[in-house]
C-alpha positions as CSV (number, residue, x, y, z in Angstrom):
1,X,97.3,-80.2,-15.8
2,X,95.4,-79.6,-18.4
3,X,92.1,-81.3,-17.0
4,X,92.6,-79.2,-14.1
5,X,92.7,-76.4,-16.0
6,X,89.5,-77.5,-17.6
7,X,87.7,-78.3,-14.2
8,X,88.6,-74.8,-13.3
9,X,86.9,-73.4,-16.5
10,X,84.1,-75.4,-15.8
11,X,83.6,-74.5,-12.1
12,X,83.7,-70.6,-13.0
13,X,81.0,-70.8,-15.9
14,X,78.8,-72.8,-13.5
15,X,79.2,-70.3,-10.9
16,X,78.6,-67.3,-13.4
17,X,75.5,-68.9,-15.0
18,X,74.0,-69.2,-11.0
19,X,75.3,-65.5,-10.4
20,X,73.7,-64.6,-13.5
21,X,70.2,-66.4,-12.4
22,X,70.7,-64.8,-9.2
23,X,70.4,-61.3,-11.3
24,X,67.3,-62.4,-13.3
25,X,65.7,-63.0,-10.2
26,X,66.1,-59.9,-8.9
27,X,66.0,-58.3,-11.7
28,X,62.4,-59.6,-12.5
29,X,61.6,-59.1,-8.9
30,X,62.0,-55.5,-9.8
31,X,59.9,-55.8,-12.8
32,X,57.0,-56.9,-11.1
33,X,57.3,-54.0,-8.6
34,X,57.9,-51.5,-11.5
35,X,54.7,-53.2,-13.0
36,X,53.2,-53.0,-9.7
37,X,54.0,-49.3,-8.7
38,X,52.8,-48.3,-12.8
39,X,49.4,-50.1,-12.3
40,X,49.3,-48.3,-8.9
41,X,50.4,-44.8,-10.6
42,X,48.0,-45.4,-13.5
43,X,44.8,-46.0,-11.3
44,X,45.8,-42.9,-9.4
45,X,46.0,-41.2,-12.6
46,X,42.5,-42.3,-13.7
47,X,41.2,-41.3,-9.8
48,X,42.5,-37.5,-10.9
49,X,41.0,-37.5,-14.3
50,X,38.0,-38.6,-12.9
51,X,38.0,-36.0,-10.3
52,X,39.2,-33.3,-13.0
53,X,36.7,-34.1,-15.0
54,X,33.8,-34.0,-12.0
55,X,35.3,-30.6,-11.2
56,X,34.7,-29.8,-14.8
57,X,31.4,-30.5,-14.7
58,X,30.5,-29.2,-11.4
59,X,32.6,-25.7,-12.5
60,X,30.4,-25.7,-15.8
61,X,26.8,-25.9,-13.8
62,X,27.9,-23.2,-11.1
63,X,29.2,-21.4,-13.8
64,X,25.8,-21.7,-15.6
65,X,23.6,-21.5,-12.5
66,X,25.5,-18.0,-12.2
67,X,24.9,-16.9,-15.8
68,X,21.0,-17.7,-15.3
69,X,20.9,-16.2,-11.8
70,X,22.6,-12.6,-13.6
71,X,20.2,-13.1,-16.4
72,X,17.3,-13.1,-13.9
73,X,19.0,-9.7,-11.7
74,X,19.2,-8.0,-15.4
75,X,15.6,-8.9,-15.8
76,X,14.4,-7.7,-12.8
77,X,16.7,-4.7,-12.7
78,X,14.8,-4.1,-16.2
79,X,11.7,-4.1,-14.7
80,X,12.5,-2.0,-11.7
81,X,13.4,0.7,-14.1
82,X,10.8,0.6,-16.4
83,X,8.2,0.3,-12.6
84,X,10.6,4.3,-11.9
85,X,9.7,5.8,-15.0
86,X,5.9,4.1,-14.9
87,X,5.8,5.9,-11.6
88,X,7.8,9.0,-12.5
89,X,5.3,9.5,-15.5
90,X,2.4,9.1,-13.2
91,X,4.0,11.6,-10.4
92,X,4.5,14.5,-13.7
93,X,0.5,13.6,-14.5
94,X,-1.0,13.9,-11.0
95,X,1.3,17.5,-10.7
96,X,0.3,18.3,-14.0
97,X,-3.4,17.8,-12.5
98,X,-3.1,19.3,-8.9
99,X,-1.7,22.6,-10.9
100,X,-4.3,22.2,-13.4
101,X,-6.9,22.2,-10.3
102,X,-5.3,24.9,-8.8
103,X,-5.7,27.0,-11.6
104,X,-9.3,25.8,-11.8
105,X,-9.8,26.4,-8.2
106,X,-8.7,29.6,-8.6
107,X,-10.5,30.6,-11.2
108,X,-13.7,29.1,-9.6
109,X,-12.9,30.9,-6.3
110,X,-12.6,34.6,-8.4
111,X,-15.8,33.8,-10.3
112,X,-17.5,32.6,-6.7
113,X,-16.2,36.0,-5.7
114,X,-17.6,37.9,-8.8
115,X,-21.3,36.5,-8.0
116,X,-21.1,37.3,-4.5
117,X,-20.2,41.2,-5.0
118,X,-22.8,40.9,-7.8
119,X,-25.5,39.4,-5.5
120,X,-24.6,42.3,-2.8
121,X,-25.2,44.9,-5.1
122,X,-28.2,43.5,-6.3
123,X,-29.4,43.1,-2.8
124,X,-28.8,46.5,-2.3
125,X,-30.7,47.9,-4.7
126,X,-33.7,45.5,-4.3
127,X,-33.6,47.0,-0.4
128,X,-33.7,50.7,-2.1
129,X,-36.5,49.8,-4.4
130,X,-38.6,47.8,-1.5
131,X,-37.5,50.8,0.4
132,X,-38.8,53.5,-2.1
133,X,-41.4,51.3,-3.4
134,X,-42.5,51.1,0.8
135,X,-42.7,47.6,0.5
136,X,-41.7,45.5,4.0
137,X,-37.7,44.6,3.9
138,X,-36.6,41.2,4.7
139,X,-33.0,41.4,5.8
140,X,-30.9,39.2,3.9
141,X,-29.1,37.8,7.7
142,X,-33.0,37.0,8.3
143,X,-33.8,34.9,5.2
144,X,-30.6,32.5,6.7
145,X,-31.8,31.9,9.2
146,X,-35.3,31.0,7.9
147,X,-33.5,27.9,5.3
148,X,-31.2,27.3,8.1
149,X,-34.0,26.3,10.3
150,X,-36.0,24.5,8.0
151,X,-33.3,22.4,6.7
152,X,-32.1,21.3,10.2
153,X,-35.7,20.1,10.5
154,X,-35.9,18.4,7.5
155,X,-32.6,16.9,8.6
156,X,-33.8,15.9,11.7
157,X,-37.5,14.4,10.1
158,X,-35.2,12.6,7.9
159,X,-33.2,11.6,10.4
160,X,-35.9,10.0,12.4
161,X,-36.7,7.7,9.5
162,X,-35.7,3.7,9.1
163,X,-32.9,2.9,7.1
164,X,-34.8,1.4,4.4
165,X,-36.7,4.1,3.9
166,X,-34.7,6.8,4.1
167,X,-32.4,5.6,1.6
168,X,-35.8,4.5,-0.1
169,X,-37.4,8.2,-0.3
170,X,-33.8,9.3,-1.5
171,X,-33.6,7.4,-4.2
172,X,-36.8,8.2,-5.5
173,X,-36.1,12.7,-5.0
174,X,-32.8,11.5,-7.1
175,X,-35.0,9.5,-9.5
176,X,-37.6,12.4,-9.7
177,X,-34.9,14.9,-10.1
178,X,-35.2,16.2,-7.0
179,X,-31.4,16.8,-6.5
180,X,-31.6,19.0,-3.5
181,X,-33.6,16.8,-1.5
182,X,-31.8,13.3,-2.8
183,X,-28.3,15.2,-1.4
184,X,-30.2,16.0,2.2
185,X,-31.4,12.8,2.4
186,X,-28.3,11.0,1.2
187,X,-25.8,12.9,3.5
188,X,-28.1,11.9,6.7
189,X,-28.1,8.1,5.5
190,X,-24.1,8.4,5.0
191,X,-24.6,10.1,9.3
192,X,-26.4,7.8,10.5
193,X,-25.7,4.6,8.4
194,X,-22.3,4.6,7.4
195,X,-21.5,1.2,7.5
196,X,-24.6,0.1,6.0
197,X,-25.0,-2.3,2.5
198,X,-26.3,0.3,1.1
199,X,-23.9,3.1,1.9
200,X,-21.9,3.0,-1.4
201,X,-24.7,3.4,-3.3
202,X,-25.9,6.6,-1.4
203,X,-22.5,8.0,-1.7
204,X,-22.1,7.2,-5.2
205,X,-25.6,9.1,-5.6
206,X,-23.9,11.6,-4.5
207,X,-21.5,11.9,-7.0
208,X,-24.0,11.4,-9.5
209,X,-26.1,14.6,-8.5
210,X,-22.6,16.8,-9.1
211,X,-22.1,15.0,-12.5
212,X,-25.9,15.8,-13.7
213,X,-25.3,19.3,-12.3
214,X,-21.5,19.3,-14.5
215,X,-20.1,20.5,-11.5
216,X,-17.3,17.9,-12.7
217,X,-15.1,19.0,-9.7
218,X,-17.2,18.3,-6.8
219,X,-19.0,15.2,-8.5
220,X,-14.8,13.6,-8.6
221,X,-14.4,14.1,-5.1
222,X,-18.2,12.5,-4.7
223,X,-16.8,9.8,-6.7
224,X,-13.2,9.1,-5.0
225,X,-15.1,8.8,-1.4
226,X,-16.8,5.6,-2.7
227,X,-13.2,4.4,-3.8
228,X,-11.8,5.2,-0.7
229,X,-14.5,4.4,1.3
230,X,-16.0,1.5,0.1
231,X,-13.4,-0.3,-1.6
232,X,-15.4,-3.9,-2.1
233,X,-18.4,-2.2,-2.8
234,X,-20.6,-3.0,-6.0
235,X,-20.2,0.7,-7.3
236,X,-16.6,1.0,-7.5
237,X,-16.0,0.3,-10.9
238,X,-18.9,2.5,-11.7
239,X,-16.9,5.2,-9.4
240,X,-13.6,4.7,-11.7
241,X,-15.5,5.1,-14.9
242,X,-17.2,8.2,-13.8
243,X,-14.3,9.8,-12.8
244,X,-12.3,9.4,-16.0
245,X,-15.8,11.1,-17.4
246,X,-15.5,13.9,-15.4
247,X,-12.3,14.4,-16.1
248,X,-12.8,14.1,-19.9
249,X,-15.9,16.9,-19.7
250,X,-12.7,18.9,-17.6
251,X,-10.7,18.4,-20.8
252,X,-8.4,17.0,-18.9
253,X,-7.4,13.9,-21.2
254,X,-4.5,12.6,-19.2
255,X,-6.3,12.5,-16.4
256,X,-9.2,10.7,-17.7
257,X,-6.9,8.6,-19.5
258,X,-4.8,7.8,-16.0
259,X,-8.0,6.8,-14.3
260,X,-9.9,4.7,-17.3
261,X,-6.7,2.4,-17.9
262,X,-6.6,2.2,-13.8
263,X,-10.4,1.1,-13.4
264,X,-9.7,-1.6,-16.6
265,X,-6.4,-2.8,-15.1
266,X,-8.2,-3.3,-11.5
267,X,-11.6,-4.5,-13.0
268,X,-11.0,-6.0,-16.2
269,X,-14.0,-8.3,-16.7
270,X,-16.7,-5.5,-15.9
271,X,-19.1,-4.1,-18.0
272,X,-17.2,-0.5,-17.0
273,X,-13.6,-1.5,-18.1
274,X,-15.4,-2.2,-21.8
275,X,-16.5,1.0,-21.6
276,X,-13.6,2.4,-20.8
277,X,-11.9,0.5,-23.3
278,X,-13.7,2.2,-26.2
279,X,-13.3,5.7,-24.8
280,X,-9.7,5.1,-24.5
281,X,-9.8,4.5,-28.4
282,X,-10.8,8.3,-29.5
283,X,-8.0,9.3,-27.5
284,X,-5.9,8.0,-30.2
């Protein structure tokens, strides 16, 4: 009985012991999968971080690209305003000059006025002396028409002439100082030749004749046609410069100085902007 009793005993541990492999099997079966599904968890893991930190990166440079690109609208937005009150200050000078011509123009047009009733009165009383004196009268309507007709045929002599020599003969009345004459023959050369290499020159002449005769006013005008007119033409700088002159004999300093810093900012290598350049410094 007893060895059947141990037989027994015997038989059960056996079968526990293969139950119990039976368990470590599985349960290292689950193991490996736990291992399995970690390493599969962890690699995940290090895709994210990877992508976290790539989204990082890419977050930082947009972030960046949009501080630089603001940086650049401030800048430019700087500059725009500073452009608005550059233009805004020139705007207040060029009023401040058209009322400053108007006044001048008026005052021209009453002094004009003034010599003109002077002139009739002296006209008057040179007819009354001729008259008493019995001297022969020459109606002033008459003498008109006398200058009138010459000039149209000097215009039309002039006008007959080649290029190169009217310009030529021009020249030399403005060299000689014969103003009246150089305008004549000038004006026909602008008529007749007003596309020709020469053409700036005779307008800028021009100008010259009003700025010997300080009539500052006209000779500015003169001056702005060759600008206008003639804007790659060899006497433009020279047209600038003279201008800013004229104004400065005007006493118009803000004037001068508007066109003087606009002839060196458009021509600064010419023997004009240097010029300009040193009157500019006594306006300090």
């Amino acid at each position: 009985m007893k060895v059947i009793n141990l037989i027994i005993t015997i038989c059960i541990v056996i079968c526990s012991g293969c139950a119990m492999d039976r368990d470590l099997a599985v349960l290292d079966d689950r193991i490996a999968l736990l291992e399995k599904t970690n390493s599969s968890s962890r690699k995940k893991n290090s895709e994210i971080d990877s992508r976290l930190i790539d989204y990082d990166v890419s977050r930082s440079q947009k972030e960046q690209a949009l501080r630089d690109q603001y940086a650049g609208l401030r800048v430019t937005v700087d500059k725009l305003r500073e452009d608005a009150q550059a233009i805004n200050g020139r705007l207040e000078e060029i009023e401040y000059a058209i009322n400053r011509k108007s006044d001048s123009d008026r005052a021209n047009k009453k002094r004009v006025t003034g010599l003109d009733t002077s002139v009739t009165k002296n006209s008057d009383r040179l007819a009354k002396l001729e008259e008493y004196l019995g001297l022969e009268i020459v109606k002033k309507s008459d003498i008109k028409s006398a200058m009138k007709k010459s000039a149209n045929k000097k215009k039309l002599s002039q006008g007959e002439m080649p290029e190169q020599e009217l310009y030529a003969r021009s020249k030399k009345k403005f060299d000689q100082g014969d103003f009246e004459g150089a305008i004549n023959g000038f004006q026909t050369y602008l008529d007749k030749f007003p596309k020709s290499k020469n053409a700036d020159n005779a307008q800028f002449w021009t100008g010259e004749i009003f700025y010997k005769e300080k009539w500052y006013e006209k000779a500015i005008l003169e001056y702005q046609k060759v600008i206008i007119n003639y804007p790659k033409g060899n006497k433009v700088p020279a047209a600038y410069l003279k201008q800013g002159l004229s104004f400065h004999n005007l006493d118009e300093k803000a004037n001068a100085r508007l066109v003087l810093n606009e002839l060196i900012r458009k021509f600064p290598e010419s023997n004009e902007a240097g010029v300009a350049k040193k009157k500019l410094k006594g306006y300090k």
